[in-house]
VOBA-1610 file (N, C-alpha, C; in pm, whole numbers, padded with zeros to 5 digits, always signed):
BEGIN
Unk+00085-00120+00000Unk+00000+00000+00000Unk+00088+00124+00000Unk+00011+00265-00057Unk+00137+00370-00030Unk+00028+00460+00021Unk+00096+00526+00061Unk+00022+00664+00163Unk+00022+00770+00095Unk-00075+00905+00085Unk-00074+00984+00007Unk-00124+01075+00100Unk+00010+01190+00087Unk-00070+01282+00188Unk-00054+01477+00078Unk-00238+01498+00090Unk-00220+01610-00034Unk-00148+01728+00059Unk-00131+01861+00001Unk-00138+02013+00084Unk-00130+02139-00014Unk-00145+02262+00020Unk-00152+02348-00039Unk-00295+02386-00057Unk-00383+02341-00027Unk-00509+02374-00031Unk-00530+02517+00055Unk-00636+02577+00046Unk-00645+02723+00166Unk-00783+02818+00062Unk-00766+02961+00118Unk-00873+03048+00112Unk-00818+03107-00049Unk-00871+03139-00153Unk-00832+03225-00246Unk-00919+03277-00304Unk-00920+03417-00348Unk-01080+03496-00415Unk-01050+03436-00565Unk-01138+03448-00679Unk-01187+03427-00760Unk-01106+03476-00834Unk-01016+03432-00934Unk-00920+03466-01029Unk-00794+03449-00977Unk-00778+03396-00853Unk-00642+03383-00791Unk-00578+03206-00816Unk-00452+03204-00771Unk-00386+03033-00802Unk-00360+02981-00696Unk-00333+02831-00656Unk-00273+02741-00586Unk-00225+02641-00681Unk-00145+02560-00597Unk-00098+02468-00629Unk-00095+02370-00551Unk-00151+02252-00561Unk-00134+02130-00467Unk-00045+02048-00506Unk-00022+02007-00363Unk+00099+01855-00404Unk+00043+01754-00328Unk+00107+01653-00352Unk+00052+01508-00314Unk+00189+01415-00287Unk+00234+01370-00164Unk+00340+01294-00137Unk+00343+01164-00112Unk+00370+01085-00180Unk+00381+00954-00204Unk+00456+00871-00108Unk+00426+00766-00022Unk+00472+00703+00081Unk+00607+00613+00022Unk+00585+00584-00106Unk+00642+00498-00192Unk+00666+00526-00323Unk+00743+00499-00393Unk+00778+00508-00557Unk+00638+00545-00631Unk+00603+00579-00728Unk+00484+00611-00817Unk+00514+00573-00953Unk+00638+00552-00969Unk+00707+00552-01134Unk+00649+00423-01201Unk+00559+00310-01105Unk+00477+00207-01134Unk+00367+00213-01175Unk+00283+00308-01117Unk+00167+00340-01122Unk+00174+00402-01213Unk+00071+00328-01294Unk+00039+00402-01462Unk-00059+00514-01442Unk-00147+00524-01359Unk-00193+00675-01342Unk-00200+00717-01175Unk-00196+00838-01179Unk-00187+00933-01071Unk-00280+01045-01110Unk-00366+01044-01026Unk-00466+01137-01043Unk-00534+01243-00931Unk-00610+01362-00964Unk-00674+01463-00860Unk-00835+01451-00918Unk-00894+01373-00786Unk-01041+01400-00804Unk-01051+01524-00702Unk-01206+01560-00694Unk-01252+01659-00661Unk-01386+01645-00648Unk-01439+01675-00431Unk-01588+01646-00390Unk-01601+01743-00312Unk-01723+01859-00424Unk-01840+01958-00357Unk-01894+01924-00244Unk-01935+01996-00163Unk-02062+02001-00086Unk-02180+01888-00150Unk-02251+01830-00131Unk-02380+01790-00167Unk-02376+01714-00315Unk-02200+01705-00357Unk-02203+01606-00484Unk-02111+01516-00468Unk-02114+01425-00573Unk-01997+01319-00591Unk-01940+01352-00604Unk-01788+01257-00593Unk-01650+01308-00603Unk-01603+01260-00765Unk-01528+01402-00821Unk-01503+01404-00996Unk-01398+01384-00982Unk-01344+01307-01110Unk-01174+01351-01177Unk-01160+01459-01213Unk-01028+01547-01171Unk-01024+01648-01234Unk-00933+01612-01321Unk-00833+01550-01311Unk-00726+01538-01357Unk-00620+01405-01367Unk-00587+01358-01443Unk-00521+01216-01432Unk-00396+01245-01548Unk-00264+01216-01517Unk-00152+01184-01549Unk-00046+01023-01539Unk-00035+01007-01662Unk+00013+00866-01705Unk+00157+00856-01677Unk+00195+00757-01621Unk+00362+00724-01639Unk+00465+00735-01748Unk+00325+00764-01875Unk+00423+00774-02017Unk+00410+00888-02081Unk+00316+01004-01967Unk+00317+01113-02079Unk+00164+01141-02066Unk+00105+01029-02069Unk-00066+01060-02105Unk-00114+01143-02013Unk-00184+01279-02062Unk-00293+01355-01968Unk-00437+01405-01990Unk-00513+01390-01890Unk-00638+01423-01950Unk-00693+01520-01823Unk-00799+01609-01882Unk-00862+01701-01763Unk-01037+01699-01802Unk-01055+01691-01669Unk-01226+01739-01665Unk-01226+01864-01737Unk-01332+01855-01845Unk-01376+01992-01940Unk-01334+02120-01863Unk-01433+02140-01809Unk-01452+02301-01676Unk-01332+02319-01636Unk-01208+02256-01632Unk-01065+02299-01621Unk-00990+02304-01708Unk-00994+02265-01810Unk-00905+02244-01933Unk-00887+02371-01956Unk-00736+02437-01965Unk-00658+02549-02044Unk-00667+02630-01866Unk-00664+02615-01753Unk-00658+02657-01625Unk-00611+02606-01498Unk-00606+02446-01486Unk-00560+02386-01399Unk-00428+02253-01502Unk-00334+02283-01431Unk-00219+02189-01522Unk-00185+02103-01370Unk-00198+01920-01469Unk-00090+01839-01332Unk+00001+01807-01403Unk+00108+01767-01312Unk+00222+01685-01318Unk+00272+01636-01254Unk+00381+01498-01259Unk+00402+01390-01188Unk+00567+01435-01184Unk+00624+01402-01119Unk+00772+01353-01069Unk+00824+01243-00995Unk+00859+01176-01067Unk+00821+01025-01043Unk+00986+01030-00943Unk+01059+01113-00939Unk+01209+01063-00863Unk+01189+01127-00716Unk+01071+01268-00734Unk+01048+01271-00560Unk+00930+01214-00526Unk+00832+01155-00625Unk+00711+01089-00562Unk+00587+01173-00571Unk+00593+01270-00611Unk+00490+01320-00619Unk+00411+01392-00742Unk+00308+01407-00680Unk+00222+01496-00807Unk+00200+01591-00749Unk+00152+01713-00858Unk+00104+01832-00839Unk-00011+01881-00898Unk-00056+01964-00877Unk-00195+02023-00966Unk-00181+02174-00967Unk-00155+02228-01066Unk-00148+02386-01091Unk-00276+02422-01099Unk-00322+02528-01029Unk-00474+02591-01036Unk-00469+02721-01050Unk-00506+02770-01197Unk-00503+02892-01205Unk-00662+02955-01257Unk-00685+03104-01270Unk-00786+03155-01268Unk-00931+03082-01201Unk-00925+03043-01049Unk-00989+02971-01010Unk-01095+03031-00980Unk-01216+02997-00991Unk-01392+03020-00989Unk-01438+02977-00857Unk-01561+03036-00846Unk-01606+02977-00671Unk-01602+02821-00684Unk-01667+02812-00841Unk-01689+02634-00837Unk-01634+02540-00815Unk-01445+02594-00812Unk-01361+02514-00756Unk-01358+02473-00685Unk-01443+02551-00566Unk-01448+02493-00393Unk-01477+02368-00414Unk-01391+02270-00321Unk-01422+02156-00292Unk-01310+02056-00204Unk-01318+01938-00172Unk-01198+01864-00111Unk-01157+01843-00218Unk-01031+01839-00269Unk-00934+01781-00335Unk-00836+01629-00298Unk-00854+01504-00397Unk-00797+01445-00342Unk-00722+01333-00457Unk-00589+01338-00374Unk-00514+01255-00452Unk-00547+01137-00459Unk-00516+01040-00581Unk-00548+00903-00636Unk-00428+00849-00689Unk-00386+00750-00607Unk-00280+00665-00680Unk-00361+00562-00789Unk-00338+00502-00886Unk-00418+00409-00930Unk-00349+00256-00920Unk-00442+00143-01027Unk-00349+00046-00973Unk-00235+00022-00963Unk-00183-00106-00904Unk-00254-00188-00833Unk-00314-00135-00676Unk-00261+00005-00618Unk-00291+00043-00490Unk-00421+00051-00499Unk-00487+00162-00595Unk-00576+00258-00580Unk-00577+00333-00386Unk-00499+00405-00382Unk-00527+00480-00237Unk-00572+00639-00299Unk-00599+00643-00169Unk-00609+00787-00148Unk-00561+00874-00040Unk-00520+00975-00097Unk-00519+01081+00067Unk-00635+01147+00150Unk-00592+01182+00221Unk-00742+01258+00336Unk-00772+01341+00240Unk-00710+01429+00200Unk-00786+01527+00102Unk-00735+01682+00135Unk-00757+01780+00083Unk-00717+01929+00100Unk-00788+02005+00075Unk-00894+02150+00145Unk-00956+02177+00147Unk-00920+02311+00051Unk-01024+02332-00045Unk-00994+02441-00167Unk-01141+02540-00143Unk-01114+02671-00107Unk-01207+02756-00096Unk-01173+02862-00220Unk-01276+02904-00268Unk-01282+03013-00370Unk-01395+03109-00323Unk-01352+03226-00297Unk-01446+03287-00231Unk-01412+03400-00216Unk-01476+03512-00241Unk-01407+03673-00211Unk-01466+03728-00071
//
C-alpha cells in the first residue's frame, strides 16, 4: 500500500492560483496513473485530472486550459497547478494513486471565495 498525503489547499478569491501537491509514501514511477479527483458540498466526487507514467494527460472539461498536473516520479509526487480559479472550484481535493494500490489521501480543502 502507499500513503498519500495532499497540501496546499487554503482560502483564495476568484481569479487567484494554488498549487497542490501530493506525497507519495512509496515510488509512483509504477503506477500508470496518478490522479486529482474533486468532492463539492452535496455532490460526488469528480476527476479532475489524471496523469500517465508515459506522458498521457487528460482534464475534466470546466478545467481544461486553467488547472495543469504533473508527476515527478524521482520525488514521488504529483502536483496540480490551479489557475484563474472560480467559486466552483471549492471543494476537497484528493489525490489518487491508481493500480494496483488505488489509495487515497485525506484530502485538502480548496475555498474560492471573495
Amino acid at each position: 500500500q502507499v500513503q498519500l498525503v495532499e497540501s496546499g489547499g487554503g482560502l483564495v478569491e476568484p481569479g487567484g492560483s494554488l498549487q497542490l501537491s501530493c506525497v507519495a509514501s512509496a515510488s509512483i514511477s509504477s503506477i500508470y496513473y496518478m490522479a486529482w479527483y474533486r468532492q463539492a458540498p452535496g455532490k460526488r466526487r469528480e476527476l479532475v485530472a489524471r496523469a500517465s507514467n508515459n506522458g498521457y494527460i487528460d482534464y475534466e472539461d470546466s478545467v481544461k486550459g486553467r488547472f495543469t498536473i504533473s508527476r515527478d516520479n524521482v520525488k514521488n509526487t504529483l502536483y496540480l497547478q490551479m489557475n484563474y480559479l472560480k467559486p466552483e472550484d471549492t471543494a476537497i481535493y484528493y489525490c489518487n494513486a491508481g493500480l494496483p494500490y488505488d489509495s487515497w489521501g485525506p484530502g485538502t480543502q480548496v475555498t474560492v471565495s471573495s
